[in-house]
C-alpha positions in Angstrom: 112.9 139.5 44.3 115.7 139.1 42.2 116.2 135.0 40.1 119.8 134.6 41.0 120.6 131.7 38.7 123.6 130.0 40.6 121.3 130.0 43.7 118.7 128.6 42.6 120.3 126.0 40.4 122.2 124.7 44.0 119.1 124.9 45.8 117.5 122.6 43.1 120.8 120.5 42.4 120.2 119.1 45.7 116.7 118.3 45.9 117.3 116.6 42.9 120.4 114.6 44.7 118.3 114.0 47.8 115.3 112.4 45.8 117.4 109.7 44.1 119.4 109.1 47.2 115.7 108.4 48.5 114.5 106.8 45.7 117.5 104.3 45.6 118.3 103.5 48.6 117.7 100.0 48.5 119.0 99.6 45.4 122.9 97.6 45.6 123.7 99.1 42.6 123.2 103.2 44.2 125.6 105.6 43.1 126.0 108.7 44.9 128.8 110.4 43.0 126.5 109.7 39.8 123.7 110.9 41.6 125.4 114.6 42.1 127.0 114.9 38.3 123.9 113.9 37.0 121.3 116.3 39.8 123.9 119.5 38.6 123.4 118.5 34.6 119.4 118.6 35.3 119.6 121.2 37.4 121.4 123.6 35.1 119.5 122.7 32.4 115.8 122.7 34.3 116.6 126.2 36.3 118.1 127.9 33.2 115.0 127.0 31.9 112.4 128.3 33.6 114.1 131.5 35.1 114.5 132.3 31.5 111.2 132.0 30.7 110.1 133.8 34.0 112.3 136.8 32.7 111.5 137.1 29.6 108.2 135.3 28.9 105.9 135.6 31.8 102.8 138.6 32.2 102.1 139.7 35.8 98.1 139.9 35.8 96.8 143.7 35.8 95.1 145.0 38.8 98.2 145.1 41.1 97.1 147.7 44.0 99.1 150.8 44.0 100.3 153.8 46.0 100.1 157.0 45.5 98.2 159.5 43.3 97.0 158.1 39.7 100.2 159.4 38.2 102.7 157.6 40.6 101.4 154.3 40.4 104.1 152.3 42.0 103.1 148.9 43.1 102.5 147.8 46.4 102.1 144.4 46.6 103.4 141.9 44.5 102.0 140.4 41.1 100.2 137.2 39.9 102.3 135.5 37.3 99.8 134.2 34.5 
């Protein structure tokens, strides 16, 4: 499955947005529009993050079960990230 960056940085962008809306609600002072400029600066920054370091960083453990004869060796079934 492919990391698709802008996706994923939405998806988190409003988590983030919906646990401070949660975790202030009962606060007079709550701030939605600075909820959302601040949830897309942490999400940028988190996502880029890790979906770097899942590209370019992380090892898939060995043992992955595979089709074919010896020589093929295409994976069937998906990894274990270590």
């Amino acid at each position: 499955m492919a990391l698709i960056v802008p996706k994923i940085q939405k998806d988190m962008e409003k988590a983030i947005v919906s646990a401070m809306t949660n975790a202030f609600s009962d606060s007079k002072d709550a701030d939605p529009d600075a909820y959302k400029k601040f949830a897309s600066a942490l999400a940028e920054g988190i996502t880029k993050t890790i979906v770097s370091a899942l590209q370019q960083d992380a090892e898939v453990i060995p043992g992955i079960a595979t089709a074919g004869s010896p020589s093929a060796q295409s994976s069937v079934t998906p990894g274990k990230i270590f």
